[in-house]
N, C-alpha and C positions, 0 to 999 in steps of 0.2 A: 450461477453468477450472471448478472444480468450487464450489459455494456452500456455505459454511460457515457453522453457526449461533453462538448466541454462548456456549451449554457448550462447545463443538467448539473456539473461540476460547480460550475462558478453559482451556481443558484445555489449548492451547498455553503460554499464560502461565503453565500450574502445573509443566511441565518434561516432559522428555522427546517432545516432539511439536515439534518445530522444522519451522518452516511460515515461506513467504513469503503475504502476507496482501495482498488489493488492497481497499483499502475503496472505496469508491463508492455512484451510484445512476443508475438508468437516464437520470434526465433531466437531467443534471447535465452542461452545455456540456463542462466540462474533462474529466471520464471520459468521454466518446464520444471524443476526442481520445485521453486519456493511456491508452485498457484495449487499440487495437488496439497499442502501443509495445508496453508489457510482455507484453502473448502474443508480442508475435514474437521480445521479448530473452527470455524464456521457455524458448520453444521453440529458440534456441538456444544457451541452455544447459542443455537437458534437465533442466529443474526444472518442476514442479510451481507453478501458483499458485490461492490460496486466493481466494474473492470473499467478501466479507461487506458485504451489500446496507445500505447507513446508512439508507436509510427506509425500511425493513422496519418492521411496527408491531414486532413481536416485540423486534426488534433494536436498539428505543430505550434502555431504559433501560440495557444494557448496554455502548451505545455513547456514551451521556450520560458514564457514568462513566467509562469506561476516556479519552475525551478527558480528564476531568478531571486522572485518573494524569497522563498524559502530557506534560500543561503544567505542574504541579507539579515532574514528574521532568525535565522539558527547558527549566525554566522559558521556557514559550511563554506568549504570550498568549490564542491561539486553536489550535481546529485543524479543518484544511478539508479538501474532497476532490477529487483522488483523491489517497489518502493509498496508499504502500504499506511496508509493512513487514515486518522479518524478523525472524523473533522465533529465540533459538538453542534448542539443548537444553536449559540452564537454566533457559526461559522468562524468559531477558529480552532486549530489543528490542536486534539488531544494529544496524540501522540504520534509518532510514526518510526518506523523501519526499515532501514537500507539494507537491499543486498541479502544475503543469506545467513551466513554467520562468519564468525572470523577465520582466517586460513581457509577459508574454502574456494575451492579452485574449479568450478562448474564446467568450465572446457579440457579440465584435465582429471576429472576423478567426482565421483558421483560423491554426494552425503554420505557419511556414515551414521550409524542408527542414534548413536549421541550429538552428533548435528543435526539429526532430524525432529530429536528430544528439545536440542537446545532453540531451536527456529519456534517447534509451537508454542514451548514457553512464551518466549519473545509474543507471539502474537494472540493469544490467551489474553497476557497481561494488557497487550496493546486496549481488546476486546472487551476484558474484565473495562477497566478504567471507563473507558467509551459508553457501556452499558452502567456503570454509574451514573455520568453525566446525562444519561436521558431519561432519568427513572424518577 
């Protein structure tokens, strides 16, 4: 997984650079869980994924905003991490992923192996989709 800054980012959103994107941050319960899933649904499906560090000093203000887009465009209320997302050739977002799975409590109890099932689905399908739209 290779680190992505946030021109690198935003050059994805201006078109032509279709990337799957994992946001996170090193100490963040739920990405130490959710970043070993997506490398290894990843690497099975021989894609590429993007890391863009959310508490990077750098990487503030540009990910203050881009959350703001996001909830406007998806009317969310919030948005947390690990987030992953694909963005197409158009630069706009195929899909994306909040968080891990439902009821899961990262500061109080690890995945279980059917949350673990249920997470790569989710990012499979994220992946499947994403590798449509580039093909």
């Amino acid at each position: 997984m290779s680190e992505i800054t946030a021109h690198e980012l935003e050059k994805a959103f201006s078109g032509n650079h279709p990337m799957l994107v994992y946001f996170g941050f090193e100490d963040c319960p739920w990405c130490k869980e959710a970043l070993p899933i997506i490398m290894k649904v990843a690497k099975s499906e021989r894609v590429q994924v993007s890391y863009f560090d959310t508490a990077a000093e750098e990487n503030e203000e540009y990910y203050t905003t881009m959350k703001r887009v996001l909830c406007d465009e998806y009317n969310l209320d919030y948005i947390l991490v690990p987030l992953v997302i694909s963005i197409r050739v158009d630069g706009k977002i195929g899909g994306f992923h909040m968080g891990t799975v439902d009821n899961h409590n990262a500061i109080s109890e690890k995945m279980t192996m059917e949350q673990v099932d249920e997470l790569e689905l989710i990012y499979a399908a994220i992946i499947q989709n994403w590798k449509e739209t580039i093909s």
